[in-house]
GUBA-531855 format. One record per atom (N, C-alpha, C): x, y, z. Coordinates in steps of 0.05 Angstrom, whole numbers, plus 5000, padded with zeros to 4 digits. Each point is the difference from the previous one (the first is absolute). Layout:
# GUBA-531855
XYZ...
//
This chain:
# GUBA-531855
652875778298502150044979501749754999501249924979500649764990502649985006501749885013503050075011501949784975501850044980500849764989503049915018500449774993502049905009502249834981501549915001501549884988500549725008499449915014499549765018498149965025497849844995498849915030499149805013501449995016499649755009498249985016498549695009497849965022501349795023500350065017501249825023502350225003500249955040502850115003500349765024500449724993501149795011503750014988501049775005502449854988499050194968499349884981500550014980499850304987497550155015499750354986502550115017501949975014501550105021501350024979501749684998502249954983499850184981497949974982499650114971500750305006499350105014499350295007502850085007501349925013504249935008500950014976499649834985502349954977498850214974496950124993499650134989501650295014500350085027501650255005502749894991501449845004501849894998501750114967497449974983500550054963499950285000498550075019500350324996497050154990498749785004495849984994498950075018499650315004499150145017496150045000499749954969496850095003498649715011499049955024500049745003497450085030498549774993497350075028499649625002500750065032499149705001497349995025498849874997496450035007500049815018499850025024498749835021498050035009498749745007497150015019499550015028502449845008501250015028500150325011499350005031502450165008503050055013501449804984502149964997501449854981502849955002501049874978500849695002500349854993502449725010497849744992497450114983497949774992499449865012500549734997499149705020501750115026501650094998502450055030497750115019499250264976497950255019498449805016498749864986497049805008499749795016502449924991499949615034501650215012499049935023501850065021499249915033498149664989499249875018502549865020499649905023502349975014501749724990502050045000502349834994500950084960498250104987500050034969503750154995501249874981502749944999500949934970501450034985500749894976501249754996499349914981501449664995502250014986500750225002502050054975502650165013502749924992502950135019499350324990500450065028499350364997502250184984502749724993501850214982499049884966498549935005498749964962498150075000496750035026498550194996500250345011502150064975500350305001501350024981500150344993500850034966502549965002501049924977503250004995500950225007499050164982500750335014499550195013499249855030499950215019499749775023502949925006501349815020498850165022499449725014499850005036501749845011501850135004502549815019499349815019498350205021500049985027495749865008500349784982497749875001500349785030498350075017499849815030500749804996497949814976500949725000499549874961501349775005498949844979498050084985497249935013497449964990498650385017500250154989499150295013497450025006498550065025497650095000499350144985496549925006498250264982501150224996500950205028498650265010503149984992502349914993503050115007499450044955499349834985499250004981498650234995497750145004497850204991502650195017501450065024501550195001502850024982500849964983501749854978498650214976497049834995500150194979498650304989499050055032499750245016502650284990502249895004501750075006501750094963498449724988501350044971498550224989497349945005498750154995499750375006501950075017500250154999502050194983500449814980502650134982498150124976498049905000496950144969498250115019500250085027497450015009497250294981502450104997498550324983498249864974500949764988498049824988498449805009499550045028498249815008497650075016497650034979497050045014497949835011500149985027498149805019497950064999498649835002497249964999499550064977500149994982498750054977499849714980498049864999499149804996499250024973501149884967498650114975498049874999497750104991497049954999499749944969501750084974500249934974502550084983500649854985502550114986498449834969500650154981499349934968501550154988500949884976503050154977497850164991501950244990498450174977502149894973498149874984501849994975501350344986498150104993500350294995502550215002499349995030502450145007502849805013499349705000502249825014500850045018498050035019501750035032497249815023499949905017498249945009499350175030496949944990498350255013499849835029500950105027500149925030498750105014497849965020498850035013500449905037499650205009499349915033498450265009499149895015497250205009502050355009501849974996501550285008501150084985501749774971502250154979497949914975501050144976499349934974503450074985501349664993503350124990499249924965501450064988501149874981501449924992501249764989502949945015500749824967502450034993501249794984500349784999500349935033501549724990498149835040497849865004499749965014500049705012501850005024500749725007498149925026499649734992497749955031501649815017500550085022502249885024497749875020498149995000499049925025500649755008501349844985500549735016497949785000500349845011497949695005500050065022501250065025498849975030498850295007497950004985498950265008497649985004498449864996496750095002499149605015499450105029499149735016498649854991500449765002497349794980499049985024497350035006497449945023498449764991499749815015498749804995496550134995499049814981496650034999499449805035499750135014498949825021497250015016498350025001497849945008499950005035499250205002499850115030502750175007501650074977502150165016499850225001496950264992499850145015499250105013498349785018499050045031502149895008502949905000501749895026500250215024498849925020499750295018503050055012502349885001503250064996500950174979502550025009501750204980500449774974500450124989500649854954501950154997503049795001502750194988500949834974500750154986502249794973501750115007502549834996502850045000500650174987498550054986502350304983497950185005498350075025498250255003499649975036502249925014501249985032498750315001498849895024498850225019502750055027501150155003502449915018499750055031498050115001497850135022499049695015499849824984497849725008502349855016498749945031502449845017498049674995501449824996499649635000500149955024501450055018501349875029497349965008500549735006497049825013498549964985499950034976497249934984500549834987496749934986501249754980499150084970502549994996499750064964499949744983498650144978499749804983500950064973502149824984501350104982500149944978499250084975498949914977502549984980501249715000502250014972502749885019502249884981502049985010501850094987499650134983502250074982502750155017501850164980502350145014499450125026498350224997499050275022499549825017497449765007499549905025501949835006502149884984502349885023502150155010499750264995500950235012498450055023497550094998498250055018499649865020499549784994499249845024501549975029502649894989501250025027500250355019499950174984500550285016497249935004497949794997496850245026500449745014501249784998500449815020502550095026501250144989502250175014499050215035498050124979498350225010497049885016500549744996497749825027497450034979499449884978497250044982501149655006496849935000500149734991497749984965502049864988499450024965498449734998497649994979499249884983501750074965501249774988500650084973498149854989499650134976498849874979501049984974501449664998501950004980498249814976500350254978498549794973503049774993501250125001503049774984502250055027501849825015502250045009501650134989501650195005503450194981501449785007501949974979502249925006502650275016501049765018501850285013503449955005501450194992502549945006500350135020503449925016501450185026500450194982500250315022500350294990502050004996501849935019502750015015500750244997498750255011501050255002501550035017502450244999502050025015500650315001500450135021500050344996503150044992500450284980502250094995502250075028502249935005501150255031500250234985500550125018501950305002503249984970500449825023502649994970499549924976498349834988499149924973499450304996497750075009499050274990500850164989502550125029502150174997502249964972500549704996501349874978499450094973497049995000498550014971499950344998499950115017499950324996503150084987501049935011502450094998501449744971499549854992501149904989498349984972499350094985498649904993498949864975503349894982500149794991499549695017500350095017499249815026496349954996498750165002497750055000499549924980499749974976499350004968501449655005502249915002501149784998496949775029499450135011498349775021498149994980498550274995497049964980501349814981500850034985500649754973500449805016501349965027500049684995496749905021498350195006497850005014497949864967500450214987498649914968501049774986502249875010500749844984498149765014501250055021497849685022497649984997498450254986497250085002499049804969502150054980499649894975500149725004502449895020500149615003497949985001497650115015498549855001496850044982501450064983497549994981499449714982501749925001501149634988497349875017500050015022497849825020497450184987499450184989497249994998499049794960501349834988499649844985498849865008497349954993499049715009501849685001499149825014502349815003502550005001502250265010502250064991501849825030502250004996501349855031499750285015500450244983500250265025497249985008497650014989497750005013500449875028500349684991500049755019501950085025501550124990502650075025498350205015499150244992498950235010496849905017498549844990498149845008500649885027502649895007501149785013500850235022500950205004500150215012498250095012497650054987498050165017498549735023500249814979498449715027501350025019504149994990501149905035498950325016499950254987499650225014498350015016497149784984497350035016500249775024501449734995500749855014501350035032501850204999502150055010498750205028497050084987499150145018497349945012498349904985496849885005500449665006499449885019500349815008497949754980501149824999498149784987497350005012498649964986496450075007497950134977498150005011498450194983500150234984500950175032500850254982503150044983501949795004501449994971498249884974498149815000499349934992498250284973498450195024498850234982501450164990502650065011501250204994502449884974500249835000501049874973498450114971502850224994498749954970499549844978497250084984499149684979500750104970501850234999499650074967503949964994501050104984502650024996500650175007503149985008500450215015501450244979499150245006500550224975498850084975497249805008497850104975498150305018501049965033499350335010501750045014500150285008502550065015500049905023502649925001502149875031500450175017498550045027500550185020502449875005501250265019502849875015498350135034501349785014499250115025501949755025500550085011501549855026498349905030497050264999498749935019496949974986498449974981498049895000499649805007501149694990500149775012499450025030501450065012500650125030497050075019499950204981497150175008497449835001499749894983497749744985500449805025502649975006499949745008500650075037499850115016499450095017497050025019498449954985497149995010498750305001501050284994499150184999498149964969500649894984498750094973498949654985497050095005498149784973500650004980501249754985499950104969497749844989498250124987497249854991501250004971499849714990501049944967498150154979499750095007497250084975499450305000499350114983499750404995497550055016499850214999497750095020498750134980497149865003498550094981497350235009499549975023497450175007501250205035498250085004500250145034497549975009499249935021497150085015500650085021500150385002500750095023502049985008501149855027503849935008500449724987498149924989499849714991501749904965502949935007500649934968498949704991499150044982499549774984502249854973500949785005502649934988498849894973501349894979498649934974500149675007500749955021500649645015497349985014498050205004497350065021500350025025503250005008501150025027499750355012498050065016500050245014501250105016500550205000502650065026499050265014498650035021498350205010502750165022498550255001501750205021502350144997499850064962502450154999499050365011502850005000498550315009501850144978502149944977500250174979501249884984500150024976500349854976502150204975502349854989502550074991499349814978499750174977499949914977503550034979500749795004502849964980499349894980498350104983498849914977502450134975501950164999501350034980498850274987500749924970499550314990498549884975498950254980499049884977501950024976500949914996503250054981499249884973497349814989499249984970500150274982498350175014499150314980500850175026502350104995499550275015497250224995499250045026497650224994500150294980502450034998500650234988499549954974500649754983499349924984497150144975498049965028497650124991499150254994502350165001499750315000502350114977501849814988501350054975499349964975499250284982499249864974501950134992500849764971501650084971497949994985501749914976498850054971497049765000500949755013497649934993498549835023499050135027498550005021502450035027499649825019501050085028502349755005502350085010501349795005499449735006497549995023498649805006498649874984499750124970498049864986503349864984502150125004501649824983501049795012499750015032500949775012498549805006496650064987497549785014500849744998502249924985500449755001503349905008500750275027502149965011502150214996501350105011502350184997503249924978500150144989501949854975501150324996502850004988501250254991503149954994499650114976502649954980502950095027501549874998502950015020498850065033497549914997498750075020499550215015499750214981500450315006498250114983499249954969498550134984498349854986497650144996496549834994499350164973499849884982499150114971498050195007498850174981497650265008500950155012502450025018500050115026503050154993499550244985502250074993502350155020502950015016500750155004499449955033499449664998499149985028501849785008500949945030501749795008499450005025499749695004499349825017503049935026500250075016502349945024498249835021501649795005498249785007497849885001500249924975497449934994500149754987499149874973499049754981503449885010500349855015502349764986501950125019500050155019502250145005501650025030498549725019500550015022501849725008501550005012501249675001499649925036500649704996498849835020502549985013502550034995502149845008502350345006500250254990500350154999499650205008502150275000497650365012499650094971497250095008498650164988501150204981501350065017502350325004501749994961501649694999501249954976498450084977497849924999498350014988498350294990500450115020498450275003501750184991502949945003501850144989500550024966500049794993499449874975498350124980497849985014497350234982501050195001501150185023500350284999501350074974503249805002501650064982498549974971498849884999497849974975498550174991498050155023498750294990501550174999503050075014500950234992501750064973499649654995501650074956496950075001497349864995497450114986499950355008500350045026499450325003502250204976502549844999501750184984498850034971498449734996499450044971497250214997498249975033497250274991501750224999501450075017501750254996501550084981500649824983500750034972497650054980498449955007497650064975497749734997501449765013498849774992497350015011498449774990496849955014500949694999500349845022500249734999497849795013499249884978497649815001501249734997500149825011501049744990497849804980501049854990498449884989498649805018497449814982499049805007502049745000501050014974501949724997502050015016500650305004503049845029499150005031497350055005499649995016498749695005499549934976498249565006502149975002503249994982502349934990501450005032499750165012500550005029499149905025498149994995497749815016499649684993501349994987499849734985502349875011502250234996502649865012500549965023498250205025499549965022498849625011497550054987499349755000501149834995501449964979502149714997500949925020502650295009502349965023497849835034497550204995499049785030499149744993500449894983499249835002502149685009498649885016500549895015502350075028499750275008500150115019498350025019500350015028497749875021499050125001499650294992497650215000497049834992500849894976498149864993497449875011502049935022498349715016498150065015499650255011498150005015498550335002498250105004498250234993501750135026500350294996502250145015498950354984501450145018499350334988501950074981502249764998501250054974498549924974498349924996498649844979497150224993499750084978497050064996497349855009498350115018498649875009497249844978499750194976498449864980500749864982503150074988501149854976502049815013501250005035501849834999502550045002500450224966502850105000501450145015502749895003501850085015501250334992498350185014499350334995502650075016501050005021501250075017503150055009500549714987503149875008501250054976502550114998502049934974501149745011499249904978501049614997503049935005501850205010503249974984500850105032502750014998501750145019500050314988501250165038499050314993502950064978502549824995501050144979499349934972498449814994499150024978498850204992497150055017498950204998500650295000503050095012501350214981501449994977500849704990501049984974497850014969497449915018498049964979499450385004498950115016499450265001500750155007503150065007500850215018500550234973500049974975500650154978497850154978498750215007498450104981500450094973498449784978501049864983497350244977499850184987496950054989499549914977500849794992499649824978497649844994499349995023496849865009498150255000500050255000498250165003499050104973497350104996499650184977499750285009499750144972499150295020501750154987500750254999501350205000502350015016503349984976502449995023501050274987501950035022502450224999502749784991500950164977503549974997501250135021499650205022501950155017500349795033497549844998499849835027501849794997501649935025503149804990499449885024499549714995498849865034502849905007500850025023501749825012499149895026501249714999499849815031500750145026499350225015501750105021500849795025501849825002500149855029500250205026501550274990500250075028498950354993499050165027499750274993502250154994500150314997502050165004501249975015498849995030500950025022498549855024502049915011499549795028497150195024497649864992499050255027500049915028500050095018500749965027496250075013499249795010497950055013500350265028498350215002500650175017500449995031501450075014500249925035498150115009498649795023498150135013500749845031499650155020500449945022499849795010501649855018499449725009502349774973499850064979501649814987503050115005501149724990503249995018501249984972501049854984502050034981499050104974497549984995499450004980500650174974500950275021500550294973503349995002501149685002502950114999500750044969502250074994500050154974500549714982498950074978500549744975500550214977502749804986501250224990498150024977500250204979499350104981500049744971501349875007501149794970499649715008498150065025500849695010496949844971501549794991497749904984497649825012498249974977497649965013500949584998498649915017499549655003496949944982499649775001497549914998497950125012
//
């Protein structure tokens, strides 16, 4: 039997949470949000390899409205993060079904609702949003002998937590963010490492610093106090979006930073020599880290310049023809596949499958809505992630965006956007990167067939609520309601308070009712 809904969402990461919060929030009760997981908190649920941590101040990655006072430090772990939104999550939980993985979703023009599928529900739903995010589905290298490696095979975002390193020698595929996280915790834990770096990261100091007792206590209790740190946390986050211009003096300054950083710690030689990045700095993301240098340069860990291209048995084979025999397990930090989400392939509109509208890259009007695809919205997705910023701004942004579009299905509307504001948008995307360092070098921000920069909004995160934080249906065709009245919501009804669960210290102190929402 066919269950309808009035909203459904797919993901219960950051973004289906939020949505799912501020839709109770309006008072949008018919609402099913669909997970595959068995659990909630997305990428949070999934890495949870040792040292994995956010790059981002833990009082901007979290919602405006639903303050955590009493965050440990600066830069928050994984596990203090996925318990965060564990916790938010429990304010929709009666709308949140695990494991249930959609196997197809297609509009019915007919009756205007789209038909959802998972091997357990059949919904029908009005208005369906796809949240799954970009860090969701592991990119695995094509590698040739990797599966006879007679060792354990972990990716960073699929940690076996069961698997002890101490004494062994791993071999580590990638340098991106996760393994300059990683590395030093299995050098910690007595692994001696082979890396295998296709490109050096550029890397800045973390300079993390834990909250005390009294800040904590401060922000709970104060909490214009609280709201007054985030803004000036977001403001510092925006200076530095100036340095990602190609040739800019901020580049050169920010550039000049990470050398004395790498300087300061790897001694003149060779291995500064490899570990020197050769591209610009901020055409990929800038780990921050205080001890990789450290780790590398200690004698526990090989860094072999070159990707690893084959296995024979314990035997890696580097793309340099340099062999490195006797691993006994292998940690793939290969990233995620963030061009086409897979889910992609299982959405039809009016005229084939999402994927066939993205074959030549992911694109979507305010970066939320794809012509054919009526009644459907995109939360992080085409254009919608920044390099220099949280996520969080951003994620908030769309929400406030589908919940003017939801007011208008619930009014009567069917909203389809057009073709022309969707090039008209994509076009303008493209301008703004241009000559921005994204450009410069092939990165998971960039489409891997066309090039285009699929990933990144080109701008600072307050632009990108001034260009979209307002659902506008002037761009759409379709069938409207006169009774649907969109407004910008910055803030909910009401302030929600993530729920207390044992072991946390300030977190459920009271925040008043009116306190307003930040960035």
């Amino acid at each position: 039997m066919t269950e309808h809904v009035g909203v459904c969402v797919v993901g219960a990461g950051i973004a289906g949470i939020g949505l799912a919060l501020r839709l109770a929030g309006e008072g949008i009760d018919d609402v099913v949000v669909l997970e595959r997981r068995e659990g909630v908190g997305g990428t949070w649920h999934d890495n949870r390899y040792p040292g994995v941590a956010c790059d981002i101040p833990a009082h901007l990655y979290s919602y405006s409205f639903a303050p955590k006072p009493d965050w440990n430090s600066r830069f928050p772990a994984g596990a203090e993060v996925r318990r965060y939104l564990e916790r938010c999550a429990l304010g929709v939980a009666d709308r949140i079904r695990l494991g249930e993985p959609v196997v197809a979703a297609a509009w019915d023009a007919a009756a205007a609702v789209w038909r959802v599928r998972t091997p357990a529900t059949e919904l029908a739903a009005d208005v369906l949003v796809l949240a799954v995010g970009r860090l969701a589905e592991p990119r695995v290298p094509d590698l040739p002998g990797l599966d006879g490696f007679p060792g354990p095979v972990l990716h960073t975002a699929r940690w076996d937590e069961r698997e002890s390193v101490g004494g062994r020698h791993v071999g580590v595929a990638g340098t991106g963010a996760s393994a300059v996280q990683l590395v030093p915790r299995l050098v910690e834990r007595g692994a001696r490492v082979t890396v295998f770096q296709r490109s050096a990261p550029w890397v800045l100091p973390r300079e993390d610093r834990a909250y005390s007792p009294d800040e904590q206590a401060a922000f709970a209790r104060d909490d214009a106090a609280r709201r007054a740190h985030r803004e000036h946390l977001f403001e510092e986050q925006e200076a530095v979006f100036s340095a990602r211009r190609s040739g800019s003096p901020e580049q050169a300054e920010l550039r000049e930073r990470a050398l004395a950083h790498l300087r300061a710690q790897v001694p003149p030689g060779p291995l500064r020599d490899t570990v020197t990045p050769s591209v610009e700095i901020g055409c990929k993301r800038i780990a921050l880290s205080d001890d990789w240098y450290p780790a590398i340069a200690r004698g526990a860990v090989l860094v072999e310049p070159s990707a690893l291209v084959a296995l024979e048995g314990r035997t890696a084979v580097a793309e340099s023809g340099r062999r490195v025999g006797g691993l006994d397990a292998l940690v793939l930090a290969t990233g995620f596949a963030t061009a086409r989400p897979p889910i992609s392939a299982v959405v039809r509109g009016t005229s084939g499958t999402l994927a066939d509208a993205w074959r030549h890259g992911m694109r979507a009007y305010a970066s939320v809505a794809v012509p054919s695809f009526p009644n459907l919205f995109v939360l992080d997705g085409p254009n919608a992630a920044l390099s220099h910023n949280s996520a969080v701004h951003v994620i908030e942004t769309q929400i406030a965006y589908v919940l003017g579009a939801v007011r208008h299905v619930r009014g009567g509307a069917v909203l389809d956007v057009t073709e022309e504001a969707e090039e008209a948008y994509t076009s303008a995307v493209a301008s703004a990167a241009a000559g921005m360092v994204w450009t410069a070098c092939d990165s998971w921000y960039r489409d891997p067939a066309t090039g285009r920069l699929t990933v990144l909004w080109p701008g600072t995160a307050t632009s990108f609520r001034e260009r979209n934080g307002t659902f506008d249906p002037a761009p759409y065709r379709g069938r409207s309601s006169a009774s649907a009245t969109p407004r910008f919501v910055t803030e909910p009804a009401r302030v929600f308070r993530p729920a207390a669960r044992a072991g946390d210290a300030a977190t459920e102190a009271s925040t008043p009712a009116s306190a307003s929402a930040t960035r």
